[in-house]
LOMAR-967325 format. One record per residue: x, z, y of N, C-alpha, C in turn. Coordinates in steps of 0.05 Angstrom, whole numbers, always signed. Last residue first. Layout:
residues N
R	n_c1	n_c3	n_c2	ca_c1	ca_c3	ca_c2	c_c1	c_c3	c_c2
R	X	Z	Y	X	Z	Y	X	Z	Y
...
end
This chain:
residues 341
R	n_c1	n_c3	n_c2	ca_c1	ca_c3	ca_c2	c_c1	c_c3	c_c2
R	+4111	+46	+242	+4132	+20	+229	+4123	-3	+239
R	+4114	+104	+264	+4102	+82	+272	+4124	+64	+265
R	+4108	+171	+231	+4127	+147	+236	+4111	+122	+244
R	+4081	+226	+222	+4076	+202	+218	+4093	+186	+238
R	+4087	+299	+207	+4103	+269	+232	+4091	+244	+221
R	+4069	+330	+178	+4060	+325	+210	+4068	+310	+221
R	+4071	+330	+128	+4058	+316	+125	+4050	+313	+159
R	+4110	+389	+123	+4100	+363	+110	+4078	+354	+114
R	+4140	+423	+178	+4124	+424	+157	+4110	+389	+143
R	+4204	+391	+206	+4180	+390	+204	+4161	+396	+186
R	+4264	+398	+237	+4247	+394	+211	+4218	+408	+212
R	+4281	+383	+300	+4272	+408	+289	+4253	+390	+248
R	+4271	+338	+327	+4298	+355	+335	+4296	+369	+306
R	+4223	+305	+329	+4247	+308	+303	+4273	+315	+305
R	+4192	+317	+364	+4213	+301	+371	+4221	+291	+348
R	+4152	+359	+347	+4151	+334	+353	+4165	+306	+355
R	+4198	+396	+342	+4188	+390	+320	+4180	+356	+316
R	+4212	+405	+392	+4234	+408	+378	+4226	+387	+366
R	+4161	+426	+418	+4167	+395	+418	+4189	+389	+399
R	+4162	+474	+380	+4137	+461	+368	+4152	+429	+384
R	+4215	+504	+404	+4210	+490	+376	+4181	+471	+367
R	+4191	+505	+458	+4214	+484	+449	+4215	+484	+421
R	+4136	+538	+450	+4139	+507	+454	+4169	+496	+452
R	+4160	+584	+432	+4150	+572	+417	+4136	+537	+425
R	+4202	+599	+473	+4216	+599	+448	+4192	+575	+433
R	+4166	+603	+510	+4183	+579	+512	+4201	+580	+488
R	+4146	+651	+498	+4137	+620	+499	+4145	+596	+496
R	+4183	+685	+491	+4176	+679	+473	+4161	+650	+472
R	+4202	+682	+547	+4222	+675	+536	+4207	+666	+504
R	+4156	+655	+598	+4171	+686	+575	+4183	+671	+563
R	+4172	+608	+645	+4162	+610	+624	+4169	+637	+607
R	+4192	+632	+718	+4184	+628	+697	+4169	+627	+673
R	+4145	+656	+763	+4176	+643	+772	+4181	+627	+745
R	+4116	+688	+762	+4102	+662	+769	+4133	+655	+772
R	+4110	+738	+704	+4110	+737	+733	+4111	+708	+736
R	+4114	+779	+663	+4137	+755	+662	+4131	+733	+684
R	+4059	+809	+664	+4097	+809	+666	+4120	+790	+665
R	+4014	+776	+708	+4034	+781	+676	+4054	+790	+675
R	+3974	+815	+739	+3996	+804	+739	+4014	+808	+703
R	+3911	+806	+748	+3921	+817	+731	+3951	+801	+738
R	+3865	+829	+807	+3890	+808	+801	+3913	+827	+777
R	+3807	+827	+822	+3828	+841	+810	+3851	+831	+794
R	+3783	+787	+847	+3797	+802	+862	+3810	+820	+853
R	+3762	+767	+801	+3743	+770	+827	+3752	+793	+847
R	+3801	+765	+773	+3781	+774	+761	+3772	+784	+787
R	+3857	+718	+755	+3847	+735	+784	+3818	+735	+771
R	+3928	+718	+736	+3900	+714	+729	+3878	+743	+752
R	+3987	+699	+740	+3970	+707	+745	+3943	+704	+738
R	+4011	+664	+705	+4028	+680	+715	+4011	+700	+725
R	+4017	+632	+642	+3997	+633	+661	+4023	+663	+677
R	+4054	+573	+615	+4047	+596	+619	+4030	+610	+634
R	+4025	+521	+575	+4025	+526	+600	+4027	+549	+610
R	+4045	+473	+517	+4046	+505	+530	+4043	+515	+559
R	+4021	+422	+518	+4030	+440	+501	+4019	+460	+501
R	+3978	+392	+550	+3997	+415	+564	+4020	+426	+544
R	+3947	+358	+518	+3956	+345	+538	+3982	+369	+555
R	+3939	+390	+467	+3956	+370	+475	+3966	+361	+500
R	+3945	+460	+483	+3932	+442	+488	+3952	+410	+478
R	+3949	+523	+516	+3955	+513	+499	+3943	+484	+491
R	+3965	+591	+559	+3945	+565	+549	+3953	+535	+541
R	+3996	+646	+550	+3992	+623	+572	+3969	+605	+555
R	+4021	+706	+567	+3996	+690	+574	+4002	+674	+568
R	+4063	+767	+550	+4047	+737	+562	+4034	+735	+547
R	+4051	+823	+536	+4069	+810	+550	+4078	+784	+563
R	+3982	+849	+554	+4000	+839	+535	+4028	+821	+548
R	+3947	+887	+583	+3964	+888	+561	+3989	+871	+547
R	+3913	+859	+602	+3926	+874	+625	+3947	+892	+594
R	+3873	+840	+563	+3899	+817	+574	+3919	+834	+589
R	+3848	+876	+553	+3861	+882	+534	+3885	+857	+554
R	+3789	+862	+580	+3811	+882	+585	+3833	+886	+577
R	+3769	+821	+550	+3784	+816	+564	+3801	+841	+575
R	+3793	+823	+479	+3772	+844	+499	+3782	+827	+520
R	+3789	+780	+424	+3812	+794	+441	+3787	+796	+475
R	+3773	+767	+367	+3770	+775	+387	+3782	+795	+409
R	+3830	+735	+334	+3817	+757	+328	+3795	+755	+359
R	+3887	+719	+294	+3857	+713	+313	+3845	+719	+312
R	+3938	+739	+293	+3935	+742	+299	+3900	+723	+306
R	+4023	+734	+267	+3993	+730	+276	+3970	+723	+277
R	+4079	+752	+280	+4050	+767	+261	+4039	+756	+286
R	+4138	+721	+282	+4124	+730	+286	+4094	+737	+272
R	+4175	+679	+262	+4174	+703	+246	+4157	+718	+261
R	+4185	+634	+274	+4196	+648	+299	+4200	+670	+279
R	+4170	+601	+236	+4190	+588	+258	+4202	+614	+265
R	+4122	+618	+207	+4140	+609	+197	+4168	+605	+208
R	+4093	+629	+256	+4100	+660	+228	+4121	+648	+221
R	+4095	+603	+300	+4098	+630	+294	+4107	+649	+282
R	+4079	+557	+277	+4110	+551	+285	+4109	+583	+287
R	+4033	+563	+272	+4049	+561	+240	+4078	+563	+242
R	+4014	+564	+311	+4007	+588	+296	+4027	+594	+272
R	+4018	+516	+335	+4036	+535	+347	+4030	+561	+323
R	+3978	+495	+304	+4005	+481	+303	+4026	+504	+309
R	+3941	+517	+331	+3940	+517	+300	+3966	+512	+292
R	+3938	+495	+381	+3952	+519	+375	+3947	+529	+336
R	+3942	+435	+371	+3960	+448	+387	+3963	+479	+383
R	+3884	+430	+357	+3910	+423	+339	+3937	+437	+352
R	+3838	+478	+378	+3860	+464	+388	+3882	+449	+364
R	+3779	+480	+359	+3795	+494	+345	+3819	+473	+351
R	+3743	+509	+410	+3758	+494	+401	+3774	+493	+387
R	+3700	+563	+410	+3725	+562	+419	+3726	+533	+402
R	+3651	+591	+384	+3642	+568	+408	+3675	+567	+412
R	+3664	+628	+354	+3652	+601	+339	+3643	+579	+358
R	+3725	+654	+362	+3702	+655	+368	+3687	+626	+359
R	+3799	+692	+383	+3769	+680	+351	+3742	+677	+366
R	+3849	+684	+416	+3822	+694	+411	+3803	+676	+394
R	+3911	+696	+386	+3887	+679	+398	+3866	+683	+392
R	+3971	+716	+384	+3943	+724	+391	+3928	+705	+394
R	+4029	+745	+366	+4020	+722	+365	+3995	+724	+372
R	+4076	+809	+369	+4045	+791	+357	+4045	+760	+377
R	+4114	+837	+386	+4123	+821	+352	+4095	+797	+354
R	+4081	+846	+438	+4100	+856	+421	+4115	+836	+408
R	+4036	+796	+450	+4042	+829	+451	+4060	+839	+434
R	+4013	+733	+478	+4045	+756	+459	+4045	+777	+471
R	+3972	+687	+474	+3980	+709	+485	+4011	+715	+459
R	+3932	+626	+486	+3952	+642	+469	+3964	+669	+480
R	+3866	+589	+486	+3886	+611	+505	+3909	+625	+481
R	+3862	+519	+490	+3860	+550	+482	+3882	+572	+491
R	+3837	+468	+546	+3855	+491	+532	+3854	+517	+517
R	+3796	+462	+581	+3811	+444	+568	+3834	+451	+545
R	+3776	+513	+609	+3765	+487	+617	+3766	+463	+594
R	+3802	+559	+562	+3795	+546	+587	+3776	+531	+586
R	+3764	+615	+531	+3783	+594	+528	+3780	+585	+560
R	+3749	+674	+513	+3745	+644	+503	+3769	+624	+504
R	+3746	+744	+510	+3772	+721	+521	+3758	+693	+507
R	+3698	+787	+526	+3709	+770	+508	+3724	+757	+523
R	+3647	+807	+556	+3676	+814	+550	+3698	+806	+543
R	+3603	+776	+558	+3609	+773	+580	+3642	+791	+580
R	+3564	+769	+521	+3566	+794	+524	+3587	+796	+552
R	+3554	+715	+513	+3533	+731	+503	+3537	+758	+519
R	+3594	+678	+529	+3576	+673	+550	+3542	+698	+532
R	+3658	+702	+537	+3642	+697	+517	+3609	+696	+541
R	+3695	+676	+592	+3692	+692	+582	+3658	+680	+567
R	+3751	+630	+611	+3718	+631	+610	+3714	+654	+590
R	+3791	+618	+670	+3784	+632	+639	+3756	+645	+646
R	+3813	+559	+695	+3787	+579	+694	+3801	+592	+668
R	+3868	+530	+737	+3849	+533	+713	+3822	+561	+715
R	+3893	+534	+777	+3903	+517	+763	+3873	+514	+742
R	+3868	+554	+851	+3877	+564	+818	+3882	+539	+804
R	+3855	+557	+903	+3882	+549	+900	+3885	+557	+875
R	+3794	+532	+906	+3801	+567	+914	+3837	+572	+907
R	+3799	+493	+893	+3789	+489	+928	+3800	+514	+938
R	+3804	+494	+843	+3824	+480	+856	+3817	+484	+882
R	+3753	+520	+832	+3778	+534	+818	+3809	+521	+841
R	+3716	+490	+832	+3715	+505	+854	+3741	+526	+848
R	+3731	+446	+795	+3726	+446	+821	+3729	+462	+845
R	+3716	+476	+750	+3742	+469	+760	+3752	+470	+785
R	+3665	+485	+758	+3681	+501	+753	+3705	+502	+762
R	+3640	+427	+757	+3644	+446	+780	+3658	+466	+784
R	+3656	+408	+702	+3669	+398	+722	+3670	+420	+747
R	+3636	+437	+656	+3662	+449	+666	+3668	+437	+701
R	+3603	+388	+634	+3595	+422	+642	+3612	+440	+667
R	+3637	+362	+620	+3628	+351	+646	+3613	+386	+655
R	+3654	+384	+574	+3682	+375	+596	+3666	+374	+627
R	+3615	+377	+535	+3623	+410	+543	+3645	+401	+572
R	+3595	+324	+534	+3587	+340	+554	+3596	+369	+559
R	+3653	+303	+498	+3646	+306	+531	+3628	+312	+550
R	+3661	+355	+446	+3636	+326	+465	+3647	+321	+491
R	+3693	+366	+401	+3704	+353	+429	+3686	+338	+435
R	+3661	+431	+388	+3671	+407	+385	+3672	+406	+406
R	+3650	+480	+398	+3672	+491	+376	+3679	+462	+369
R	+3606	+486	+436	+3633	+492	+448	+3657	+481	+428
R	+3556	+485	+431	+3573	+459	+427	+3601	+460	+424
R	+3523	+534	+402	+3518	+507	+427	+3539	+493	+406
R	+3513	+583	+400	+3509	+562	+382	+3508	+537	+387
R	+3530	+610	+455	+3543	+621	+426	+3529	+602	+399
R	+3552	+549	+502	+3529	+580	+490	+3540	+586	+461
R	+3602	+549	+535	+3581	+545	+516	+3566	+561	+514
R	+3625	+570	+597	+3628	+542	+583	+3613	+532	+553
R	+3585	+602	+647	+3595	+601	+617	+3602	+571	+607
R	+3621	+617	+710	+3605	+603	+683	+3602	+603	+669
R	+3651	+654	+732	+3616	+666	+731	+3613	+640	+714
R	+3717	+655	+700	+3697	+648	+709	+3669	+649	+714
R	+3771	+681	+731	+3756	+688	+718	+3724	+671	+726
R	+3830	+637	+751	+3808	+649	+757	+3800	+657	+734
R	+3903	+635	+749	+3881	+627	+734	+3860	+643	+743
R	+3967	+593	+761	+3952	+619	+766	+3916	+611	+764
R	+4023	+589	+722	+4002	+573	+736	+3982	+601	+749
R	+4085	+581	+713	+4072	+591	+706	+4051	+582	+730
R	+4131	+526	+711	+4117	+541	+725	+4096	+547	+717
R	+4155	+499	+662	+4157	+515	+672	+4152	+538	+683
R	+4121	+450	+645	+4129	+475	+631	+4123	+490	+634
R	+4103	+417	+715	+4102	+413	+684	+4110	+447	+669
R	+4093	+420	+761	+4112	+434	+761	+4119	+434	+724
R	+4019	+415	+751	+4040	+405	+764	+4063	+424	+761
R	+4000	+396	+678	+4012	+411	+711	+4020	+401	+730
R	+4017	+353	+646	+3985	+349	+659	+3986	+371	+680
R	+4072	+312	+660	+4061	+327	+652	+4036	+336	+671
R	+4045	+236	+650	+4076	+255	+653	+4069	+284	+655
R	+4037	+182	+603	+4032	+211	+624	+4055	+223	+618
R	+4012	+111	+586	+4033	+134	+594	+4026	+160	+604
R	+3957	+114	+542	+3970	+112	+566	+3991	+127	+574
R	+3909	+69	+501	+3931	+89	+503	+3941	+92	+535
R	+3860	+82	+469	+3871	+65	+487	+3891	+89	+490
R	+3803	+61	+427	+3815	+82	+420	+3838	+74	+443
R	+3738	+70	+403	+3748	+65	+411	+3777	+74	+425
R	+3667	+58	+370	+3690	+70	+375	+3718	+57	+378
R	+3597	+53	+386	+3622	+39	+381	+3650	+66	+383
R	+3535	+49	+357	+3558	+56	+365	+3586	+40	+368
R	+3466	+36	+354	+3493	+27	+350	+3514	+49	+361
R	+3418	+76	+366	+3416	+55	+351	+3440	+46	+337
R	+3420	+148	+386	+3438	+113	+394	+3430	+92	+369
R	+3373	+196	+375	+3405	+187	+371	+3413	+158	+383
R	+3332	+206	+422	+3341	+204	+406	+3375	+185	+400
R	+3288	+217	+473	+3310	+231	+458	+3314	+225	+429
R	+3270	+145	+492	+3256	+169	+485	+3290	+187	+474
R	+3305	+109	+500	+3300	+124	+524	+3284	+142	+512
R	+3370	+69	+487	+3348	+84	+474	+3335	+98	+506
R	+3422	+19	+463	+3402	+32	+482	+3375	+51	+468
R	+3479	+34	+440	+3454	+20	+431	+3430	+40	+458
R	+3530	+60	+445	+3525	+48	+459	+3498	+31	+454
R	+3540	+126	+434	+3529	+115	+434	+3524	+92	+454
R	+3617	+132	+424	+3598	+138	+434	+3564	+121	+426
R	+3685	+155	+413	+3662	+144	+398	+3639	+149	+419
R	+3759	+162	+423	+3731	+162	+431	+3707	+147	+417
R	+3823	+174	+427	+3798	+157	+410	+3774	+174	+427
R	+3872	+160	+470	+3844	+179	+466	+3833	+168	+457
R	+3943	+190	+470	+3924	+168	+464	+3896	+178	+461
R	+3996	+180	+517	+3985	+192	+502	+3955	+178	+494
R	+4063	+183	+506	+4044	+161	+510	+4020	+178	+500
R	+4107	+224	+555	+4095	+217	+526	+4069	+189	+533
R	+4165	+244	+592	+4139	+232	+593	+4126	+229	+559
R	+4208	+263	+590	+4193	+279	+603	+4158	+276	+598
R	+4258	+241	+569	+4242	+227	+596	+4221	+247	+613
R	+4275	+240	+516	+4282	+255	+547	+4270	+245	+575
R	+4260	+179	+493	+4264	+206	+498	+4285	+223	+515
R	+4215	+129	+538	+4235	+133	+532	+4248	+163	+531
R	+4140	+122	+531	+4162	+132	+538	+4191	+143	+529
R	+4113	+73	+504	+4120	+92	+486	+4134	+114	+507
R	+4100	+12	+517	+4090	+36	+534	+4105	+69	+530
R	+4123	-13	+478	+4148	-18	+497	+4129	+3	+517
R	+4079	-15	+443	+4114	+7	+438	+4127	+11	+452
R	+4030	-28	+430	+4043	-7	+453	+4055	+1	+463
R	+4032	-35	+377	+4017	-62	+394	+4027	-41	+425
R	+4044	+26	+347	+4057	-5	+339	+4051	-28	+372
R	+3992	+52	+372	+4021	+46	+391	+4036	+36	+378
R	+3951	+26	+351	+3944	+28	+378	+3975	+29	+381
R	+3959	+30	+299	+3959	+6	+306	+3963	-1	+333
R	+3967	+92	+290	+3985	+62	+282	+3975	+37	+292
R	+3909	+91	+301	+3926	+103	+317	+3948	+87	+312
R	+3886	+66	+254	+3872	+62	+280	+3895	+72	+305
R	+3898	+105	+211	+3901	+73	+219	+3908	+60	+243
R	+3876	+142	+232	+3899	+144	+225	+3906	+121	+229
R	+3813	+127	+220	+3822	+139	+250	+3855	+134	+249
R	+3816	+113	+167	+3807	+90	+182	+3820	+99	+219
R	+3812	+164	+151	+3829	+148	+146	+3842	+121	+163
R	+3763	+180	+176	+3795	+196	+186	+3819	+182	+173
R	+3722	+142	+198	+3725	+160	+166	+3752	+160	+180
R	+3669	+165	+246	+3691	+141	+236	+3710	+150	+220
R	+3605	+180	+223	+3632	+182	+226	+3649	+162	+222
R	+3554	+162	+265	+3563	+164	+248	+3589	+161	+248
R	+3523	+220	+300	+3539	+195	+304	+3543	+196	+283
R	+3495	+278	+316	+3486	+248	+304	+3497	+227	+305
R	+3535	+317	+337	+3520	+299	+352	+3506	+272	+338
R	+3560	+339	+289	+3540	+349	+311	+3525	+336	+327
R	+3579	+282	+267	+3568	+300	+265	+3550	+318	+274
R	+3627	+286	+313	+3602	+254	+308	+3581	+265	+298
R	+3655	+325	+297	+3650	+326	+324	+3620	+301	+326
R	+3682	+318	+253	+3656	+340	+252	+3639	+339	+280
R	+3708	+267	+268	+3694	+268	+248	+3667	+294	+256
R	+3746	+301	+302	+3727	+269	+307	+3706	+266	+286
R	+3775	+323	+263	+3754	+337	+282	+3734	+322	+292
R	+3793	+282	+229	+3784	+302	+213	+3769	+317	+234
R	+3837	+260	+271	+3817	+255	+257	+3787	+271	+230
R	+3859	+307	+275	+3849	+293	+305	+3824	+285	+293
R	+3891	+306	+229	+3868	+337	+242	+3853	+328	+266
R	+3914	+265	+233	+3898	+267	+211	+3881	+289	+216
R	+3955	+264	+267	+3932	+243	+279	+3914	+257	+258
R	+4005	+292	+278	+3981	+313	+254	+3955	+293	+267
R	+4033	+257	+319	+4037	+280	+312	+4015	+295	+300
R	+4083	+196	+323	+4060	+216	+329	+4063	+232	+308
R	+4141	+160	+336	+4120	+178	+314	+4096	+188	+329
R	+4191	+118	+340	+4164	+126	+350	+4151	+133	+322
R	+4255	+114	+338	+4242	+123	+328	+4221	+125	+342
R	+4312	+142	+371	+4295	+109	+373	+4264	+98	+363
R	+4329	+177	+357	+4348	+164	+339	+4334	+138	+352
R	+4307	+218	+391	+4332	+207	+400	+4342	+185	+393
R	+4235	+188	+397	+4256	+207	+390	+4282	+196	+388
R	+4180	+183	+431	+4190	+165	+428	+4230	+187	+417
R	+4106	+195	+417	+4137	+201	+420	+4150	+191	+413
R	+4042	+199	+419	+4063	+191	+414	+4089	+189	+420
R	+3987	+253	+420	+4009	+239	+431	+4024	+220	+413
R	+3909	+252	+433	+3939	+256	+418	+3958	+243	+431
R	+3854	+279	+436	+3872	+268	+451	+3899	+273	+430
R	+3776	+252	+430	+3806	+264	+420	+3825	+263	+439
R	+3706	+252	+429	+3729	+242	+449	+3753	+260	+427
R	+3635	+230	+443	+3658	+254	+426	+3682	+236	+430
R	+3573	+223	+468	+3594	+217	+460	+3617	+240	+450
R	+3513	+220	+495	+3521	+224	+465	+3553	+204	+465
R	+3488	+229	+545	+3513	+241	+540	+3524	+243	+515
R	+3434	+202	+547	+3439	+231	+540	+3466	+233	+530
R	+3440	+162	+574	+3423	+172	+577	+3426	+197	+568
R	+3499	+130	+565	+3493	+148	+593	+3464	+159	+591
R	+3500	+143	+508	+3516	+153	+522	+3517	+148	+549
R	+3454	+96	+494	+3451	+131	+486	+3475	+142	+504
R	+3442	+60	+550	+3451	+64	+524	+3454	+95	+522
R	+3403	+30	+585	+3398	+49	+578	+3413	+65	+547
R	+3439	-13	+611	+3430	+10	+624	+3423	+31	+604
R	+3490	-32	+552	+3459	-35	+556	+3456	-9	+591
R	+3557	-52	+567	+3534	-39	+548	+3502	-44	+566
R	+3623	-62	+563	+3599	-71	+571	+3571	-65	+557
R	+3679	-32	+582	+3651	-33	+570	+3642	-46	+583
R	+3756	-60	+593	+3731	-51	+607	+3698	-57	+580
R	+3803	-82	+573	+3793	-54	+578	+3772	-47	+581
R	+3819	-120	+521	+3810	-118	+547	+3796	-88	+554
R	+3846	-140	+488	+3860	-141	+509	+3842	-125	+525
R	+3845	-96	+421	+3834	-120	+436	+3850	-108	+464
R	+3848	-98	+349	+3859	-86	+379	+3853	-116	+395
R	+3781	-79	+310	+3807	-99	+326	+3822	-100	+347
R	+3735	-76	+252	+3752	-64	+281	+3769	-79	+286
R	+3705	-88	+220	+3730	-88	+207	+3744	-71	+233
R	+3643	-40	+228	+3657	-74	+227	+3682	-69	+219
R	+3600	+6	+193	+3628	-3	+217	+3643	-26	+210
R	+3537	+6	+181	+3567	+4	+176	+3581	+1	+204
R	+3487	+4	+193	+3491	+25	+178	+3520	+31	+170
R	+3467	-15	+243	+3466	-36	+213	+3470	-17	+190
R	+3530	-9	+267	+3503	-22	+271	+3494	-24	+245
R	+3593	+1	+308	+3573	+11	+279	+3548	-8	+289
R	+3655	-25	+321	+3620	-22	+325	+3609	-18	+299
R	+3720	-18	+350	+3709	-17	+320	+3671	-6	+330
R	+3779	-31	+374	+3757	-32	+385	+3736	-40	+360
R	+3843	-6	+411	+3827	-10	+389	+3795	-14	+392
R	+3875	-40	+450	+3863	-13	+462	+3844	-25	+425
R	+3943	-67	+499	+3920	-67	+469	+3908	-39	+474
R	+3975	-55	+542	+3971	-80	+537	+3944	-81	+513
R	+3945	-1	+590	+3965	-14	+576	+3955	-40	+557
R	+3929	+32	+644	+3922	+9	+629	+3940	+2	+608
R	+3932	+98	+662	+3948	+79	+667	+3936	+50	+641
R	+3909	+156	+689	+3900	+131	+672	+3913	+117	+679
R	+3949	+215	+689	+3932	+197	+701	+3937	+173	+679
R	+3991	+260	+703	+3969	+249	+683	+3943	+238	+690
R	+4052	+223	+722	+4032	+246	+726	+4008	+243	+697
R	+4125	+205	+717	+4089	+199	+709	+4068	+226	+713
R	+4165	+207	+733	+4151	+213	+766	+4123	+202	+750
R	+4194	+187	+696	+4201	+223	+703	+4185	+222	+724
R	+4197	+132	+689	+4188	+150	+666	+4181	+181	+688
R	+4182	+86	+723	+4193	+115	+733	+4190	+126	+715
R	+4186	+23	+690	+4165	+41	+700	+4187	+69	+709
R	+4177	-32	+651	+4198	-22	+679	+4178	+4	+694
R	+4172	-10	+577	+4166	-28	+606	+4182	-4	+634
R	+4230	-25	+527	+4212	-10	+550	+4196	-21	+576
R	+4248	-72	+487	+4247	-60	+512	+4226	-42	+520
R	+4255	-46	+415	+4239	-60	+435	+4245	-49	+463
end
């Protein structure tokens, strides 16, 4: 299939429209047959559960377009499977992970010519989403739902993509509470974050690191991202029941032991302990791998060893084999590539 006429290598990450967008309503106690549809835009009630009380849950995945020609995506079935626990916490009913899988095949089959061409730089990437759209005003769950699923070109979510190591604040916020929300994809943990960010970009940083919001020591996570480290031979990521459990570094965990041969590693990691280790960086679909070069603790500026010029060598060892993988440069543990026929 042609490609559409687009700059593959000058995509940023930003919302781009494309031709089909999946579109499946609960009510009643079931979910309809669902259907890719043309048209982008909601139409809902003023008072629907997801703008009165923020009841919605969100994914992000990719699709890739590989040397031989080939479009696949990448482990949709753990996307799906979180979507799931994620509806859950929030009283939604689940859209069954089978049905999600589906659902993705269908979005970039109807897409293809969006797909970005490989070596390009770029990926298609895709966001199911579920929310309450049945109106309500006392606190309670959504009457109806809908879920929903759209795709879009992007180019990398840095700027300077890979490469360039980024430089990262310590943040006075907390991004969950220790029984909260943190450990799913709601979009109110994202909107929480907004000011954070905010004042992260005004102050010239890429990102936040959020420390445990009980004891105030602890390594959490970003804004958007789990945090990865390398000390020695080790592999690291900090353990905690408000952290995200990233497909991305689960992924990277396996490319670790199994790929690289490294020991690792989840554990609660001190924040003091970062002024230790040989890199940083933070982890994610939309980023992969983002090295961190600096990290600034209210003026105590931890410098990584492997400094703001490039990616460590181990990093970048373990994102070129994890896209390797993606691509189908690299053989793949079973059952992570799904093929788009």
């Amino acid at each position: 299939m042609e490609k559409k006429n687009l700059d593959w290598g000058k995509l940023t990450f930003t919302y781009q429209p494309t031709d089909y967008r999946y579109v499946a309503n609960w009510e009643d106690g079931s979910w309809d047959d669902g259907e890719l549809s043309t048209e982008p835009n909601v139409t809902m009630s003023e008072s629907a559960g997801v703008l009165q009380y923020a009841q919605a849950v969100f994914e992000g995945l990719k699709a890739y377009t590989t040397k031989d020609g080939r479009i696949v995506t990448f482990r949709p079935d753990l996307n799906g499977e979180r979507i799931e626990r994620s509806a859950k916490r929030l009283v939604m009913p689940v859209f069954p992970k089978e049905r999600f899988v589906e659902a993705v095949k269908q979005v970039v089959k109807a897409n293809a010519a969006w797909v970005p061409p490989f070596g390009s730089g770029a990926t298609l990437y895709l966001r199911p989403f579920e929310f309450g759209i049945g109106p309500v005003i006392g606190v309670a769950p959504a009457p109806s739902y809908q879920f929903r699923m759209f795709a879009t070109p992007v180019g990398p979510y840095f700027p300077g993509g890979a490469v360039t190591p980024i430089r990262v604040k310590v943040s006075d916020y907390d991004r969950a509470a220790p029984v909260g929300t943190g450990d799913i994809k709601a979009g109110l943990n994202y909107a929480m974050s907004l000011r954070a960010i905010d004042e992260a970009h005004r102050e010239g940083f890429n990102e936040n690191f959020y420390l445990d919001s009980k004891t105030r020591t602890n390594l959490e996570e970003t804004g958007g991202a789990n945090i990865i480290c390398i000390k020695g031979n080790k592999f690291i990521t900090p353990k905690s029941n408000t952290i995200l459990p990233s497909v991305t570094r689960r992924s990277l965990e396996v490319v670790a032991k199994d790929y690289l041969g490294l020991e690792v590693e989840e554990r609660v990691v001190p924040f003091t302990e970062l002024k230790e280790m040989d890199e940083i960086g933070v982890c994610g679909t939309a980023a992969v791998i983002a090295p961190v070069g600096e990290i600034n603790d209210h003026g105590d500026v931890i410098k990584v060893p492997t400094g703001m010029e490039e990616c460590g060598p181990v990093l970048k060892k373990l994102r070129d084999t994890l896209t390797g993988i993606q691509m189908c440069e690299i053989e793949a543990p079973e059952g992570w590539i799904v093929e788009i026929k």
